[in-house]
N, C-alpha and C positions, 0 to 999 in steps of 0.2 A: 570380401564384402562388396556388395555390387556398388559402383562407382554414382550411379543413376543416386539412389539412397542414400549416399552419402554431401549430394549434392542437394538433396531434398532436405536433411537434417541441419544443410549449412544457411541453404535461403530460411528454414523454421528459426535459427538463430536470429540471421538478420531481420526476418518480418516484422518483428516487436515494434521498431523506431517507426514502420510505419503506423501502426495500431495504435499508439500513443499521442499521435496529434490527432485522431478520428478522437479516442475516449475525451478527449480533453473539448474535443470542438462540441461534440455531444452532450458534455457536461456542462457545458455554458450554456444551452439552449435548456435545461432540466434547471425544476426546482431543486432547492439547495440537498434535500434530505437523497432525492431520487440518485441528485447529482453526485455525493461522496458516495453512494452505494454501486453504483455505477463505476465511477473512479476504482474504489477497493477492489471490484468484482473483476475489470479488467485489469488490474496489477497480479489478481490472483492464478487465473485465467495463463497471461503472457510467461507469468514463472514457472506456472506449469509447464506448460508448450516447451519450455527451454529444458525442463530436467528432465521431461520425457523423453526427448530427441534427445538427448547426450547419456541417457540411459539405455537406450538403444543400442548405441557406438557401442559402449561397456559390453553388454550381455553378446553384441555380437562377437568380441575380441575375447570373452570370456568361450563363448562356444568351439572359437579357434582353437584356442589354447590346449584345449579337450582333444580335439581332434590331435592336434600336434602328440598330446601326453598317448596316443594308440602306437600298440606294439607291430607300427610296420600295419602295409595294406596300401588296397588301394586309396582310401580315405586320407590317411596322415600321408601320400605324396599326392596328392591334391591339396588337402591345405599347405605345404610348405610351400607352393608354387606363388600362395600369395601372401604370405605370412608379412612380408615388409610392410605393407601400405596396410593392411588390415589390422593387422598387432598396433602400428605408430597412430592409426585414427581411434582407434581403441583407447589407446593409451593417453590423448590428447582430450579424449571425451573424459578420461576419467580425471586427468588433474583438473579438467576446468569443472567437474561434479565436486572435487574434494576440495576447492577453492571457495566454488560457493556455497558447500558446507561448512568451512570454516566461518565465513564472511556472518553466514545466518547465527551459527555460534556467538560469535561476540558482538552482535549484534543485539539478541537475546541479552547477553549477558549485562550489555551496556545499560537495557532497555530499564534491567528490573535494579541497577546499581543507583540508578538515576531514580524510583522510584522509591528505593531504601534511603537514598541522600534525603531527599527532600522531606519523608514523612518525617525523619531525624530532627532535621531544623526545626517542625513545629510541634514535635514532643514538650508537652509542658505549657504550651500556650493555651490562653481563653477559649475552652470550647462548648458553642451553645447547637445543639443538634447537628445539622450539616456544616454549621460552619466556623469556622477557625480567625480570629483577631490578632494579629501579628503586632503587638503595641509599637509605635511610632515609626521608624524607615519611610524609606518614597512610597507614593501611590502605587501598589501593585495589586492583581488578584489573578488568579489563575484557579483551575479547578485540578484537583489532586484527586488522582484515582484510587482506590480502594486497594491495599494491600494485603497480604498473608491476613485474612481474614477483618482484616479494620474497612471499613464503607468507607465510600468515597467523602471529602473534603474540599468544602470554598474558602481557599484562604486569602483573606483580605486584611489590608495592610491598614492600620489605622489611619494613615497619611490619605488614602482612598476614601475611606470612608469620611472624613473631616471635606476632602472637594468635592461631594454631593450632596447635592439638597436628599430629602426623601424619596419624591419621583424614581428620581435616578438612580440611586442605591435597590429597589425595588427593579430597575433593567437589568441593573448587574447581576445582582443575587441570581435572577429569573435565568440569564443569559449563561451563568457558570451553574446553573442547576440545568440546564438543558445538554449541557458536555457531560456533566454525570448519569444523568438519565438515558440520553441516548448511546452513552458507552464510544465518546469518540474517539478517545484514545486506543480502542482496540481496533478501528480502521488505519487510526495511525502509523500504530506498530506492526497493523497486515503489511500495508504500503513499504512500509520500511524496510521487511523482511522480503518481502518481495522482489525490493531492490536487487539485496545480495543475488539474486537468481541471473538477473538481465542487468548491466545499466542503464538501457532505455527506461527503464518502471520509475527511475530515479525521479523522473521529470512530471512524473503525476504526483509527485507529492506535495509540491506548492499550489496546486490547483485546488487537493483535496483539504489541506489546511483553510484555504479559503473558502471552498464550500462547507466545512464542516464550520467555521464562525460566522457563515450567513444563515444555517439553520439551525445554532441557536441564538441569532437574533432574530430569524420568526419565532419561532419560539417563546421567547423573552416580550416581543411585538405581542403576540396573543395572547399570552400572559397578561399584559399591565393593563389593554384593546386600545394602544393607542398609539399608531408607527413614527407617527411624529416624536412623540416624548423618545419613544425607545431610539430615533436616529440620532435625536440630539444628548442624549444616555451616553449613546456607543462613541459617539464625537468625543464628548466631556472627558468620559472614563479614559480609550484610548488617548485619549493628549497628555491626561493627567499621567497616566503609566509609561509614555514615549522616552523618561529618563530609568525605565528599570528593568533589568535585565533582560535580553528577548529570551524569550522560555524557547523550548522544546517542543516538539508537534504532540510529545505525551504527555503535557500540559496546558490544556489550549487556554489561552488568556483571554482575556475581552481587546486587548490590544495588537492584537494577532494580525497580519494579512495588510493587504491593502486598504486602511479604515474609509479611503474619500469613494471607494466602490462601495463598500460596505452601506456606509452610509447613504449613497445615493438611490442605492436600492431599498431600502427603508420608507425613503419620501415618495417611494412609487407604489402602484397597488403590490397586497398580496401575489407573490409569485403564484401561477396554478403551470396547470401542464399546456404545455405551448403545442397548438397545431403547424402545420401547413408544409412547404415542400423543403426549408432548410432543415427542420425534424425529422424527416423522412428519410434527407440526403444524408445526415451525419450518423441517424441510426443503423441506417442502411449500411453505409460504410465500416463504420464500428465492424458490425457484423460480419460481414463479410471479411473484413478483415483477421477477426480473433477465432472466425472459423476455419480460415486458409490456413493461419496458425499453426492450430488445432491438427489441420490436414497433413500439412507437412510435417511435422512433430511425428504423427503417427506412418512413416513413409519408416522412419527406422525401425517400428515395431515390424511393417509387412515386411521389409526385405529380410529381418530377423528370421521370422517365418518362410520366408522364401530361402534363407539361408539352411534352414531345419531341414527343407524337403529334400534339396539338393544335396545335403550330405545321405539322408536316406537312399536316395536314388541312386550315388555315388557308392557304397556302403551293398546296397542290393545286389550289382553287377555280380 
């Protein structure tokens, strides 16, 4: 296997950890919705990059192999000459393929255990349309995503409900109907899985937890049209919820994240899309970056193909 190509598959490995502070720096200049779409899109994006270049290594150790199983020729004493380094990068591409197919596995597996746990608990309890009454416990609420066929659920703890006036129960409500609506849990669980691919991707997931509880509290903000009530909402709630369990990113809470960011952002105007030269710089980057990616990743497809021609050519003699 050409040595050039293997060295292109190895910087597509490394390149992620740079890719990861650009999406992050990018996504703090973005409105919040643009912002976790953005986040998910490069988690998705960098995962790929990774099993494509390590699927490379594979397919080219698998063509080897081929060549090896030939009865004698000039071809099979051509490939024995490099079979050491080629067969062992082969073979390295594939445990770290079947590692991070495992990892995505139980992953998965955790994802929907954790989603069968929780609907279990609130089997049987007060349920009025979307949402679900947990009689007495501490202040909690989180939004419960939709299962083997059950629609999604707000469940909210009596204890919650009893430390807000009206106002504020009407932020909440708004604020966990905008995680269900916008389906935030399934960027969650992208990011998550994504992880398994790269460790670098790991590191975009508190960002996107965070962007995903800023846009539904615009959301919840334009809902009630008044940002004020809704920062002093997301305050109240958040303090009231600060002794109950921290959830899961596949259950976003209204107590989720950074709340004094949260909130600070509330008391300012409506997010829009941001101009000027740091927008520029970090998209720029981004890109460039997930495209070099991209580039490199696909350096083990060409020498793949480059590997095809030269056994042909070899083969022709």
């Amino acid at each position: 296997m050409n040595l050039l190509v293997v060295l292109l598959v190895v910087v597509a490995l490394v390149w992620p950890w740079a890719a990861v502070p650009a999406a992050r720096r990018l996504a703090g200049l973005l409105p919040p919705k643009a912002a976790a779409l953005t986040l998910a899109g490069s988690a998705v994006l960098l995962a790929g990059s990774t099993v494509w270049a390590l699927g490379g290594l594979v397919a080219g150790g698998l063509l080897h192999l081929q060549l090896l199983a030939e009865d004698g020729g000039v071809a099979k004493s051509w490939a024995a000459d490099g079979s050491p380094v080629t067969l062992a990068v082969a073979g390295a591409g594939l445990a770290v393929l079947l590692v991070v197919l495992g990892l995505m596995v139980r992953l998965w597996r955790r994802q929907r255990a954790l989603l069968e746990r929780t609907w279990r608990t609130v089997e049987g309890q007060p349920d009025a349309a979307d949402l679900v009454v947990v009689p007495g416990g501490a202040p909690d609420a989180f939004a419960l995503p939709g299962h083997r066929g059950r629609p999604g659920r707000i469940v909210v703890t009596a204890g919650m409900l009893r430390g807000l006036d009206a106002p504020a129960r009407d932020v909440l409500l708004a604020h966990e109907r905008a995680h269900l609506a916008g389906r935030h849990h399934l960027l969650a669980r992208t990011v998550q899985l994504a992880s398994a691919a790269h460790p670098a991707v790991r590191a975009l997931a508190p960002e996107l937890s965070f962007q995903l509880e800023r846009w539904a509290d615009e959301d919840a903000a334009a809902a009630v049209g008044d940002r004020k009530l809704a920062a002093t909402a997301v305050a109240r709630a958040a303090l009231a919820a600060s002794s109950a369990q921290r959830r899961p990113s596949l259950l976003p809470a209204i107590g989720t994240g950074p709340v004094p960011r949260r909130v600070g952002a509330l008391l300012g105007p409506a997010p829009g899309l941001p101009r000027g030269r740091g927008l520029r710089a970090a998209a720029g980057a981004l890109l460039a970056v997930v495209a070099l990616s991209s580039v490199l990743s696909s350096g083990s497809a060409y020498g793949l193909h480059e590997y095809v021609e030269r056994v042909q050519e070899i083969v022709g003699r």
